[in-house]
C-alpha positions in Angstrom: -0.4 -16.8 -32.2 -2.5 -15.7 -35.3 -1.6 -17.4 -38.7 -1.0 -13.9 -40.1 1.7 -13.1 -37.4 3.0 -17.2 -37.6 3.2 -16.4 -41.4 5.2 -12.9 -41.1 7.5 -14.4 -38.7 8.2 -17.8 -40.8 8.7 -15.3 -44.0 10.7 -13.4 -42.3 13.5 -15.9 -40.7 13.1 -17.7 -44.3 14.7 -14.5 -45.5 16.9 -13.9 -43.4 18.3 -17.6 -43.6 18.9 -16.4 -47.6 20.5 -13.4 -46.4 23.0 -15.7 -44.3 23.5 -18.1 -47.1 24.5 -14.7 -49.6 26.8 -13.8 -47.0 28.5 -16.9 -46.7 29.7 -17.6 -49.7 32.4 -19.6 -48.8 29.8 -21.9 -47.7 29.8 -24.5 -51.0 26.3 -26.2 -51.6 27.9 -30.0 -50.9 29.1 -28.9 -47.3 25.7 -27.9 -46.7 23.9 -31.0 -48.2 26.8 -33.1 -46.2 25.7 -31.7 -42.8 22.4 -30.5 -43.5 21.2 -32.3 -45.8 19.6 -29.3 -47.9 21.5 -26.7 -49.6 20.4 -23.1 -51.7 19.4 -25.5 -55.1 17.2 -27.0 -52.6 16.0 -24.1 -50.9 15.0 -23.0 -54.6 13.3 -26.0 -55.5 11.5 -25.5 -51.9 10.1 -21.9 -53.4 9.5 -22.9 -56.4 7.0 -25.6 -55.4 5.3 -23.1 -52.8 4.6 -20.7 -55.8 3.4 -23.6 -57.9 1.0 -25.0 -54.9 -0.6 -21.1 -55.1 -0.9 -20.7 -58.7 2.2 -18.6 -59.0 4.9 -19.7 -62.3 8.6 -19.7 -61.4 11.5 -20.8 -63.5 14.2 -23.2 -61.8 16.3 -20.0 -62.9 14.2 -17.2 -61.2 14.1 -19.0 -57.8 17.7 -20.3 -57.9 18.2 -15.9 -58.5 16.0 -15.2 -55.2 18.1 -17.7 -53.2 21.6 -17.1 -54.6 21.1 -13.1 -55.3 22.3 -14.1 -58.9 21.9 -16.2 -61.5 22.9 -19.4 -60.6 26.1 -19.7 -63.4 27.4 -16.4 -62.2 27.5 -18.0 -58.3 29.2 -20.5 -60.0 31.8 -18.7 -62.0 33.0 -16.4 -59.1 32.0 -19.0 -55.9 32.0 -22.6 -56.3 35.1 -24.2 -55.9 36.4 -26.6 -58.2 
């Protein structure tokens, strides 16, 4: 498989496992980090630190918005459970 095509598909199933993790929002982060032992703060720290390795400057806050869809206190306010 070229590295092009490797890349698109990775990329691609990357973002679709975000989409997944905004549609599940009943899915809470510690459920996640219990069984999988990652969750969406994790996934954010994961794309931040790509973007650094390439030169690119994200904020904790912009990545945790790609991941969550939001900004991170308004997941909070409406989804995580107390």
């Amino acid at each position: 498989m070229e590295r092009n095509t490797k890349e698109d598909l990775n990329s691609a199933a990357f973002e679709r496992l975000i989409k997944h993790l905004r549609e599940r929002k009943d899915v809470q982060n510690i459920d996640l980090m219990n069984l999988a032992g990652f969750c969406r703060n994790c996934l954010s720290k994961w794309y931040r630190e790509e973007a650094e390795k390439k030169g690119i400057k994200i904020s904790d806050d912009d990545a945790r918005k790609h991941i969550y869809g939001m900004s991170y206190s308004e997941w909070k306010e409406k989804y995580q459970k107390k």
